[in-house]
LOTOR-245021 format. One line per 10 residues: number of its first residue (from 1); for each residue x, y, z of N, C-alpha, C. Coordinates in steps of 0.02 Angstrom, whole numbers, always signed. Layout:
REM residues N
NUM) X Y Z X Y Z X Y Z  ...
END
This chain:
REM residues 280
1) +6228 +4499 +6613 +6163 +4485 +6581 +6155 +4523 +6516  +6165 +4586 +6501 +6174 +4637 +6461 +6221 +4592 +6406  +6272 +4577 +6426 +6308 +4551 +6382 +6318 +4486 +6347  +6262 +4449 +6384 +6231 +4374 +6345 +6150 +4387 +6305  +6129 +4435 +6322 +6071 +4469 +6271 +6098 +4513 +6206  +6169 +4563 +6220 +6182 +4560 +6152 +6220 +4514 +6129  +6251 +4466 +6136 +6269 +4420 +6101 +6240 +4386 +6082  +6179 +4354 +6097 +6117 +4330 +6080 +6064 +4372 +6018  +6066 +4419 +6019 +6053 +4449 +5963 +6113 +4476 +5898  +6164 +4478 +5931 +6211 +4480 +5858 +6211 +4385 +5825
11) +6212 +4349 +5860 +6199 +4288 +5840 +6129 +4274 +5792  +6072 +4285 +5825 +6006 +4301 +5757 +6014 +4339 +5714  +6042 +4378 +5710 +6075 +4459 +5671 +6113 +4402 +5618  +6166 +4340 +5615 +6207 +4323 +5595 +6183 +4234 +5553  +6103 +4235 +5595 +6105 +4162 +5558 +6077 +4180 +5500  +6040 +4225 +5481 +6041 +4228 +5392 +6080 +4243 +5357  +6151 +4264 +5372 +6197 +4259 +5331 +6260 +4204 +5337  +6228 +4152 +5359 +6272 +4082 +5394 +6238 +4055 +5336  +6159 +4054 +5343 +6140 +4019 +5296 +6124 +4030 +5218  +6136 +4099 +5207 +6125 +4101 +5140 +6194 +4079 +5116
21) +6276 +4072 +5165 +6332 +4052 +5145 +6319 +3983 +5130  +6297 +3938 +5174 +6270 +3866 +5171 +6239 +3852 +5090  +6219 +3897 +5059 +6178 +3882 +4982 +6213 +3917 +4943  +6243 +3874 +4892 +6268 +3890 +4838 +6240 +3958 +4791  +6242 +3993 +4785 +6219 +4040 +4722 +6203 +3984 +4641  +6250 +3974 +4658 +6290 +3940 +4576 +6301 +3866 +4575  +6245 +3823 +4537 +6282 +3762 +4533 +6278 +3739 +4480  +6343 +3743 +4459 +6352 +3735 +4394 +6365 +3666 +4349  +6315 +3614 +4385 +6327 +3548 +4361 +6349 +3524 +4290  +6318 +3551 +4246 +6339 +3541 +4175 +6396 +3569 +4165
31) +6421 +3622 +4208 +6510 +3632 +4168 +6470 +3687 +4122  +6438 +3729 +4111 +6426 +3773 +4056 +6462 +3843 +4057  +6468 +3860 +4129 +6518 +3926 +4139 +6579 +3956 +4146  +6607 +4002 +4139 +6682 +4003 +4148 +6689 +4024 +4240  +6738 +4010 +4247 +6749 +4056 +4315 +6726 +4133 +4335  +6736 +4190 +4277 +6714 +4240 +4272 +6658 +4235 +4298  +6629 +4223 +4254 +6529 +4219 +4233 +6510 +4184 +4313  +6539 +4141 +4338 +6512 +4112 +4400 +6517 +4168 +4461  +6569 +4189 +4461 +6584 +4266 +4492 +6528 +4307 +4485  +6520 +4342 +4423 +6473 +4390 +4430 +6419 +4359 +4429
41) +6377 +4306 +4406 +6320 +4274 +4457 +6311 +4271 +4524  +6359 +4258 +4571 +6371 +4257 +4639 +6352 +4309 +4663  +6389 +4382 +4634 +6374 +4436 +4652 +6334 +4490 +4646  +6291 +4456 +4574 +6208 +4485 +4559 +6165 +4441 +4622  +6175 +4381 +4636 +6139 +4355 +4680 +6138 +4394 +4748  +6198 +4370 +4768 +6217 +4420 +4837 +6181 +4480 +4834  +6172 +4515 +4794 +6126 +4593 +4784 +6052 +4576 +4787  +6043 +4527 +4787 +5957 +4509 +4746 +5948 +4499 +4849  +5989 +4437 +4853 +5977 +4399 +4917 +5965 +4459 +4990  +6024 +4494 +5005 +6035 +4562 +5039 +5959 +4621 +5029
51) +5954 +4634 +4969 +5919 +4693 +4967 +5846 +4683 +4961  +5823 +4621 +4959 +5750 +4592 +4953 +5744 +4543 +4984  +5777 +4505 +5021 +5774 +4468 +5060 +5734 +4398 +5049  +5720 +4390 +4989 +5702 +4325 +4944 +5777 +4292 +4897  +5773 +4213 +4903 +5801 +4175 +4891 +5820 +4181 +4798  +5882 +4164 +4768 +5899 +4165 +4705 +5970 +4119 +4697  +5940 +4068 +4660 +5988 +4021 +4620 +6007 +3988 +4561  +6058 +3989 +4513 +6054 +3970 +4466 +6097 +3872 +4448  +6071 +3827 +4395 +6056 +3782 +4429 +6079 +3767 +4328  +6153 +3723 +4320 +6126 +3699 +4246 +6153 +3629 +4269
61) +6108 +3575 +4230 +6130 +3498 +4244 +6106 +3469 +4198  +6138 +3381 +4182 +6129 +3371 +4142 +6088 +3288 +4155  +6061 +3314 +4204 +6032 +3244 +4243 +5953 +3238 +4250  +5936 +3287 +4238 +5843 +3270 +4212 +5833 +3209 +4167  +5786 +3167 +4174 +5783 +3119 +4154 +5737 +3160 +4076  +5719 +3114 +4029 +5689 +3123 +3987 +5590 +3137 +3993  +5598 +3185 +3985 +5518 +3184 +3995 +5461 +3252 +3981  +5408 +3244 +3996 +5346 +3301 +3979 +5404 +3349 +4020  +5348 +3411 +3990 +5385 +3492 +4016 +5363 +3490 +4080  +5294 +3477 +4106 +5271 +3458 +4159 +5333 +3425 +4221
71) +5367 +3359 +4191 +5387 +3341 +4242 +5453 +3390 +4251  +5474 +3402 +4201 +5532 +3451 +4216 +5545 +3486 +4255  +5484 +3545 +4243 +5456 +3585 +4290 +5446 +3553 +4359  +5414 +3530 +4363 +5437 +3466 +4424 +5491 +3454 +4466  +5547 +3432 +4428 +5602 +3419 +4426 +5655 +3489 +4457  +5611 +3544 +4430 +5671 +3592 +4472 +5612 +3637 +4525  +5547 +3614 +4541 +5540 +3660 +4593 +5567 +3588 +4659  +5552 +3532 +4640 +5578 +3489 +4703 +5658 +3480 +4708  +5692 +3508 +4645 +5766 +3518 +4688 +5768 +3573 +4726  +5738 +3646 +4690 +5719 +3688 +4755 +5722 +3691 +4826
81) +5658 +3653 +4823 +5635 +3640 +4885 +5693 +3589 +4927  +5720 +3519 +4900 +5758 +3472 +4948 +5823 +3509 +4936  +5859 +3551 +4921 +5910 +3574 +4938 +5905 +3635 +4984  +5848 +3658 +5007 +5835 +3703 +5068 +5861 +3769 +5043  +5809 +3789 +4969 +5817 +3869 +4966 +5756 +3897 +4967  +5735 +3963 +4973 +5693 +3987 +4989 +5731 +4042 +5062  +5679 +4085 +5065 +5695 +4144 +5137 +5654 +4169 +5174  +5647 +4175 +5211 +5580 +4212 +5243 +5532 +4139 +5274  +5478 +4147 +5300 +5433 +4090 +5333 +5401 +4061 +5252  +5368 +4081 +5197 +5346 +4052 +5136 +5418 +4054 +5085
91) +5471 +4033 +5117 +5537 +4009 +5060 +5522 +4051 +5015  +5545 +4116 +5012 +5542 +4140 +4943 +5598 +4160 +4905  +5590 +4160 +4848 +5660 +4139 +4809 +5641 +4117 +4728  +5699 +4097 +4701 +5687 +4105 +4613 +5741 +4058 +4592  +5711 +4019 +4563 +5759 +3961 +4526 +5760 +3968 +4452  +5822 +3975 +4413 +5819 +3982 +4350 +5886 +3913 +4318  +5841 +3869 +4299 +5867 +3791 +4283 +5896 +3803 +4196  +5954 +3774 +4168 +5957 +3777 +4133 +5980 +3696 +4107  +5907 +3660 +4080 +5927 +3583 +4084 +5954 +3581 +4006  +6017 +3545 +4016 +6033 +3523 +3924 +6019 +3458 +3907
101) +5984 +3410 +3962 +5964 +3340 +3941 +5915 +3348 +3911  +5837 +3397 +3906 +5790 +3408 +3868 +5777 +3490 +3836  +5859 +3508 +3839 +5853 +3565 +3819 +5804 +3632 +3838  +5825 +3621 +3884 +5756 +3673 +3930 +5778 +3731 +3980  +5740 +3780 +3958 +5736 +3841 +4019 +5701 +3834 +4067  +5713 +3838 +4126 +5652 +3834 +4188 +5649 +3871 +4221  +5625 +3916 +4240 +5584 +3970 +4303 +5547 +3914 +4356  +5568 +3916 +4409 +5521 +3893 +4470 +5527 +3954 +4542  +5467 +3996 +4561 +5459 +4025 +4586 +5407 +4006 +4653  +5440 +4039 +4711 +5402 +4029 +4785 +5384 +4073 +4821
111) +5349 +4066 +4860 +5325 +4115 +4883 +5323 +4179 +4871  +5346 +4250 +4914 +5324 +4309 +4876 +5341 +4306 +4813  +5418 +4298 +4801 +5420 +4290 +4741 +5387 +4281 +4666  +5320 +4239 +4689 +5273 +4209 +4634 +5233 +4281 +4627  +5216 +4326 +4694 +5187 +4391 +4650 +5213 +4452 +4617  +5314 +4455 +4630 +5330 +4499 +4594 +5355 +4456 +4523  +5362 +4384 +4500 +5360 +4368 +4439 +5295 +4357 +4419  +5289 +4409 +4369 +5192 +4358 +4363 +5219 +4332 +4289  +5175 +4316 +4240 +5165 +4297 +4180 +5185 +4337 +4150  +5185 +4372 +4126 +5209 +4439 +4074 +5291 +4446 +4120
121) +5296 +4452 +4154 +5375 +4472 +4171 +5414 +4393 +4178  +5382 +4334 +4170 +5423 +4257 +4174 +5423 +4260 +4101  +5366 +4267 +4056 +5402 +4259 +3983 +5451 +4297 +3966  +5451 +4382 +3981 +5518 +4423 +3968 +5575 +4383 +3977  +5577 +4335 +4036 +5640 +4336 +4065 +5651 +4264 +4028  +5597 +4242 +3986 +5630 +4178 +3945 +5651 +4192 +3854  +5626 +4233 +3860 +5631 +4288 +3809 +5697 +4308 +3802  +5726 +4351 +3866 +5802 +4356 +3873 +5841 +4308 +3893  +5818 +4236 +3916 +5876 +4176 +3916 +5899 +4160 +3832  +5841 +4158 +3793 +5813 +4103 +3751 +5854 +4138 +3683
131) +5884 +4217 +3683 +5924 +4253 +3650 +5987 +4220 +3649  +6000 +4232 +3717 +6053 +4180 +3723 +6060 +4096 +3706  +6034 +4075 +3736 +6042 +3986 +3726 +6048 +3971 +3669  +6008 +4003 +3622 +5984 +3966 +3553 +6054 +3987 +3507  +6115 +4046 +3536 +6192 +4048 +3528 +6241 +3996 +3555  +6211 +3954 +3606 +6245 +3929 +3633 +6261 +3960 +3689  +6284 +4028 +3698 +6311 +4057 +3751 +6270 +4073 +3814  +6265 +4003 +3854 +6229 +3985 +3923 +6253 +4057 +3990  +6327 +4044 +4004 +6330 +4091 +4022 +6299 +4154 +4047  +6292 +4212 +3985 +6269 +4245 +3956 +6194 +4249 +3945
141) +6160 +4203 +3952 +6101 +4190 +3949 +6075 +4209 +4070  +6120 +4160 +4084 +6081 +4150 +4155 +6106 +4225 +4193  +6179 +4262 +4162 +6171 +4323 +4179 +6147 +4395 +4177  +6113 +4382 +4106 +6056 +4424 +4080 +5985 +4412 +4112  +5978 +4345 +4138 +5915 +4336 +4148 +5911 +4359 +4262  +5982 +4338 +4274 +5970 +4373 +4344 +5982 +4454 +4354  +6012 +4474 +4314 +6011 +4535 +4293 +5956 +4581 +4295  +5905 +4547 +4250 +5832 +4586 +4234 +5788 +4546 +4287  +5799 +4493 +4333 +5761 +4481 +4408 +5788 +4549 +4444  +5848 +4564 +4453 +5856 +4602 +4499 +5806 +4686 +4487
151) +5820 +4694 +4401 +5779 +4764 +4425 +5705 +4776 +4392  +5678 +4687 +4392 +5609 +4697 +4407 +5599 +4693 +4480  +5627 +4649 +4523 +5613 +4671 +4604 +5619 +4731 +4637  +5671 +4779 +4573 +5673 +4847 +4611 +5608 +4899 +4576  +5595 +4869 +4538 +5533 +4907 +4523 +5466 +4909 +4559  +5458 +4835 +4596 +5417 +4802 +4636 +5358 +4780 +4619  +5311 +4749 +4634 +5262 +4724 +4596 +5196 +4759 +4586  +5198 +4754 +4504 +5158 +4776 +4457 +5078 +4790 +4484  +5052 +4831 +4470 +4975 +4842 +4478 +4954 +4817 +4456  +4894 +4779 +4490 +4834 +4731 +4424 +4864 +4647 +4436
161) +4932 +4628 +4484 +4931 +4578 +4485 +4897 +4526 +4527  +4871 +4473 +4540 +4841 +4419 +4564 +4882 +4342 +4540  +4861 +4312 +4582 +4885 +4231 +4563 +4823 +4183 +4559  +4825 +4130 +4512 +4769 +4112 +4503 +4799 +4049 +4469  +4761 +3969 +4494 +4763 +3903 +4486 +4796 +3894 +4401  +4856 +3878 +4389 +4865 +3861 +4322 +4826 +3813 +4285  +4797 +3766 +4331 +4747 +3700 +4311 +4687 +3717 +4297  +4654 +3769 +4320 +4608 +3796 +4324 +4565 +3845 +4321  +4624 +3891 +4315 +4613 +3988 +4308 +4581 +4005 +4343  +4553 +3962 +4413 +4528 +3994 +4475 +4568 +4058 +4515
171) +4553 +4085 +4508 +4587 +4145 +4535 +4607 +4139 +4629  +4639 +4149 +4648 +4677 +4147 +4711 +4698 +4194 +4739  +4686 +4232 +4731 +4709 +4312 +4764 +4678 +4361 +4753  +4667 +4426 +4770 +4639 +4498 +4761 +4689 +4517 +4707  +4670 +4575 +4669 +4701 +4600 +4626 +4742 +4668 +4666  +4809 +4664 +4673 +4869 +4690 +4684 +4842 +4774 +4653  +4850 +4819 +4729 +4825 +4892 +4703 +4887 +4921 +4767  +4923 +4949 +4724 +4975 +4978 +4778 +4953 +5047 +4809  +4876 +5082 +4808 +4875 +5101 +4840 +4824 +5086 +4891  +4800 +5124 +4946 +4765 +5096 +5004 +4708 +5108 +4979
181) +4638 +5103 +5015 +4569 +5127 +5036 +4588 +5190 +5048  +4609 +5226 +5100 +4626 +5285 +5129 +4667 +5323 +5073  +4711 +5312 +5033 +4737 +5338 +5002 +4697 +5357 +4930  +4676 +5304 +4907 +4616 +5326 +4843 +4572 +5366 +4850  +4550 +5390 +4925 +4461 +5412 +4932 +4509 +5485 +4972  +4576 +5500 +4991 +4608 +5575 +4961 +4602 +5582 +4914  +4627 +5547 +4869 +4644 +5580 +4789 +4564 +5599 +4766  +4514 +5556 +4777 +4465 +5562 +4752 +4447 +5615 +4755  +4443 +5626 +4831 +4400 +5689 +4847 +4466 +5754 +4818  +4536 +5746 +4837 +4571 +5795 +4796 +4536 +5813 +4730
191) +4521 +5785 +4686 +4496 +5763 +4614 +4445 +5816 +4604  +4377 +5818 +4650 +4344 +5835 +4631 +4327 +5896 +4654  +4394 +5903 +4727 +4380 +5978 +4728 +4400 +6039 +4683  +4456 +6013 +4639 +4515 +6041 +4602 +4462 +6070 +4542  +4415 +5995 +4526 +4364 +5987 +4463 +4317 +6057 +4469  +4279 +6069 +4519 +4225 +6126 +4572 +4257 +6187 +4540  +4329 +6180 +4593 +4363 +6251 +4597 +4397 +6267 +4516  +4417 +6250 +4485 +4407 +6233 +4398 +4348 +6245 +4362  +4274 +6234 +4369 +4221 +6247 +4347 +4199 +6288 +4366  +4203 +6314 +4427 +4179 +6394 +4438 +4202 +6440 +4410
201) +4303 +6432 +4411 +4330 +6487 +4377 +4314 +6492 +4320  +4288 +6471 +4277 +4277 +6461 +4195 +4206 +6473 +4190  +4183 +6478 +4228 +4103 +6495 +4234 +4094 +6589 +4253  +4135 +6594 +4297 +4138 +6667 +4336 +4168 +6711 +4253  +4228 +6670 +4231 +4253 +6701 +4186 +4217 +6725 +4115  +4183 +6679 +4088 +4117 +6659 +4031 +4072 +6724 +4049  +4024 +6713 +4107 +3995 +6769 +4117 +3999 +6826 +4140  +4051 +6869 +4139 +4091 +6920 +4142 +4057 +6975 +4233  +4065 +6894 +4260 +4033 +6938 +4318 +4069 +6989 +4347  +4024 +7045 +4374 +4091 +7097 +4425 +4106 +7157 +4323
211) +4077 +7135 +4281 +4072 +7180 +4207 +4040 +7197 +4204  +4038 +7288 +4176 +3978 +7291 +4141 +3982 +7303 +4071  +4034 +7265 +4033 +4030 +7240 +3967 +3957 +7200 +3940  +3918 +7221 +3893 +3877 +7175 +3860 +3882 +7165 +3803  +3895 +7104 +3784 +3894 +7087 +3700 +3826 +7101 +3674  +3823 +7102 +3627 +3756 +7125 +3570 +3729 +7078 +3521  +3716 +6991 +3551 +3731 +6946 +3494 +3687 +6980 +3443  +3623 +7018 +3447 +3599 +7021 +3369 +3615 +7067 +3322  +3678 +7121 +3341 +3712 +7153 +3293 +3754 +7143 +3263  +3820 +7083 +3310 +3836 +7040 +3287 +3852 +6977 +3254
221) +3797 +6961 +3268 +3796 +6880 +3249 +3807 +6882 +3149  +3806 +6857 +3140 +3830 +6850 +3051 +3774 +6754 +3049  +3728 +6760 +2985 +3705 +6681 +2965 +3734 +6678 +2879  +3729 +6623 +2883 +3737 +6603 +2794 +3726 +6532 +2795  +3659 +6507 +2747 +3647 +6447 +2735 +3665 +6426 +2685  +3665 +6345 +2669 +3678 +6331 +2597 +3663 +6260 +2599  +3650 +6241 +2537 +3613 +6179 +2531 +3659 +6135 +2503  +3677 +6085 +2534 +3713 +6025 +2508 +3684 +5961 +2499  +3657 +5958 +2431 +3617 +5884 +2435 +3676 +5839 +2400  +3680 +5773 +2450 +3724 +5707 +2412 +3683 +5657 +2411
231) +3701 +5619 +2337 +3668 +5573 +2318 +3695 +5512 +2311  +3680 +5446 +2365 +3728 +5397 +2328 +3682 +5358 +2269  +3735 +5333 +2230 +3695 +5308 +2174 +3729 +5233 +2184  +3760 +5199 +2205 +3786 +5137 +2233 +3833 +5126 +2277  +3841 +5074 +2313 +3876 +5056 +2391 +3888 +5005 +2395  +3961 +4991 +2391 +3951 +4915 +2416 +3996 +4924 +2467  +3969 +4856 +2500 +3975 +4839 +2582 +4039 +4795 +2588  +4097 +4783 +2602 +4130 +4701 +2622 +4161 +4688 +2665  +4155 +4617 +2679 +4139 +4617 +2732 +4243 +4582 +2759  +4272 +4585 +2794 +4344 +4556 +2779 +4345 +4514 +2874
241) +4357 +4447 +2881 +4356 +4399 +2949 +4412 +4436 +2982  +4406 +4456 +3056 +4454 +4466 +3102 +4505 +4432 +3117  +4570 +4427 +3112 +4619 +4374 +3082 +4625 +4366 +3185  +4637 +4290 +3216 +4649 +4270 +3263 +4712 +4290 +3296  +4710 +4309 +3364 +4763 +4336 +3389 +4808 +4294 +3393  +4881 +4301 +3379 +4913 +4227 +3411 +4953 +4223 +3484  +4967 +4172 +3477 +4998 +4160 +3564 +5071 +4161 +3573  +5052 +4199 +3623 +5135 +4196 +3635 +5167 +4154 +3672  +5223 +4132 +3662 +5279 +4117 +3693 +5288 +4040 +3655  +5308 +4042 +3603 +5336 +3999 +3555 +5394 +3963 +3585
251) +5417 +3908 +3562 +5473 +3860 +3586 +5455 +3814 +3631  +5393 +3796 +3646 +5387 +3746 +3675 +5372 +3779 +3749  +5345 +3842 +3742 +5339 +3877 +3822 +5268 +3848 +3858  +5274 +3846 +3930 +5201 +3859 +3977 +5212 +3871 +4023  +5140 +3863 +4052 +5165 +3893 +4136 +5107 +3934 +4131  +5063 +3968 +4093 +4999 +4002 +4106 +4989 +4057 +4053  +4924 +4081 +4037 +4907 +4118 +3989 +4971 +4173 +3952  +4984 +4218 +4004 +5031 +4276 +4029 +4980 +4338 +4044  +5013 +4368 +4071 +4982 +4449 +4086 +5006 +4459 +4167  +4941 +4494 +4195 +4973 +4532 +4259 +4962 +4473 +4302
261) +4938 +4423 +4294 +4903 +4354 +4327 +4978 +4328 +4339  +4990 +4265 +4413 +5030 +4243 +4415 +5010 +4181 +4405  +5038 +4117 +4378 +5011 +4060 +4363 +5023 +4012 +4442  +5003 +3992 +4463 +5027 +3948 +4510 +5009 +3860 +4505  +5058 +3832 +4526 +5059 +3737 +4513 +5069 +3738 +4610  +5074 +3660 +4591 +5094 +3635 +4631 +5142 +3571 +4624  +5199 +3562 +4662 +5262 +3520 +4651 +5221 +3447 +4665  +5269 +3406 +4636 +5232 +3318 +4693 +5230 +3298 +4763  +5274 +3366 +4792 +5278 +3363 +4848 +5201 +3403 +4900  +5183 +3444 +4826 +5112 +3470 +4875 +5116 +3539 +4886
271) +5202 +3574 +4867 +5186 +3638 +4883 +5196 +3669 +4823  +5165 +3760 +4839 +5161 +3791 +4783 +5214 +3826 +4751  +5204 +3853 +4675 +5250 +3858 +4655 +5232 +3912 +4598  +5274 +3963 +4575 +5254 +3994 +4508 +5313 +3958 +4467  +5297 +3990 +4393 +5343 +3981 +4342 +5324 +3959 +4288  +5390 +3939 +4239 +5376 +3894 +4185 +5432 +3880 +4142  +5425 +3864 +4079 +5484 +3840 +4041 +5467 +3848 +3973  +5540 +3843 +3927 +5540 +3853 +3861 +5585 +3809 +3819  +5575 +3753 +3785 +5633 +3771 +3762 +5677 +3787 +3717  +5743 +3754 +3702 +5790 +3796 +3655 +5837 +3762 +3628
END
């Protein structure tokens, strides 16, 4: 009996790594990589997949049909999804598409995933494809860009983040505070005892209690006045317009404002999704 219960658990122990063998890392439909480069993709993945336990695949083809960025985007969170990647019970995982039929970068993000990429860290990472591509050198582009996934997940996710309706900027989540209730209202009270025991000493010290030193301010004290009259005799005022901030993420990018916010869509299939695209 002993020995069909652990075999039964080295077997669950063994189907997530049956199945992350079952999914390609790398599919390199367009032909853009060398053998090398597919190698060390495999094996930045394998690190991403193992040590965070969210899903990562890279994906170039040349079979997107022609169309809005919208459907694109489209187009690679539902290959996502019907080729069965994702990990954990909310599939989480990171798709980085590199389409050359409309020339496009794609980020499609799931589950947890969508709160350690928010907006500000999906443009970086199109930012560092988009160095690349616009050389040509694809490659080089999708291994720089899993590269800097891996050690923003080791940094873990950012303070101040939330996810919130891309259609709508309805907000969808609490704002991401890595520390607790219990942990803030220590520090607090740490804070203000430190502040007390700090203001007394500087108080005890000032009035030279436990001295019988006395200063003499009126033997010492020293005055000297003096009169400074200024006169304006003209002023002019002007007035110069606040020049408009501009927006970032040039090349044809979306997917949501950016900042600590995560953008979230939804596929045609109904489920959710972060990300976005650029292109090049």
């Amino acid at each position: 009996m002993v020995k069909r219960i652990a075999a039964l658990l080295l077997l669950l122990m063994l189907v997530p790594i049956f199945a992350m063998a079952e999914r390609p890392a790398v599919v390199d439909d367009a032909g853009l990589f060398t053998d090398s480069q597919i190698e060390r993709l495999e094996r930045i993945i394998h690190d991403i997949r193992t040590k965070y336990q969210m899903d990562a695949v890279v994906l170039t083809t040349n079979d997107v049909p022609y169309g809005s960025d919208r459907a694109v985007q489209d187009y690679a969170d539902l290959w996502y999804e019907r080729n069965g990647y994702g990990m954990g019970p909310d599939d989480s995982g990171f798709l980085y598409m590199i389409d050359m039929h409309n020339r496009m970068q794609i980020i499609s993000t799931s589950g947890m995933m969508i709160d350690y990429i928010n907006d500000n860290r999906r443009e970086s990472l199109l930012d560092t494809g988009g160095r690349y591509l616009s050389a040509g050198r694809y490659g080089n582009a999708a291994i720089a860009v899993m590269e800097q996934l891996g050690s923003m997940l080791a940094e873990g996710r950012q303070k101040g983040q939330f996810r919130y309706d891309a259609e709508t900027g309805k907000r969808l989540s609490g704002v991401y505070n890595p520390l607790t209730a219990a942990e803030m209202g220590i520090a607090a009270a740490a804070g203000i005892a430190a502040a007390f025991i700090f203001a007394g000493s500087v108080s005890a010290v000032y009035s030279l209690k436990g001295s019988t030193y006395r200063y003499n301010a009126a033997k010492a004290a020293q005055r000297s006045l003096s009169q400074d009259d200024v006169r304006f005799t003209h002023e002019t005022v002007t007035r110069v317009r606040k020049a408009e901030p501009s927006s970032r993420g040039g090349g044809g990018g979306f997917g949501g404002g950016g900042g600590m916010g995560s953008s979230v869509h939804r596929s045609s299939s109904g489920r959710s999704h972060g990300g976005g695209g650029r292109h090049f």
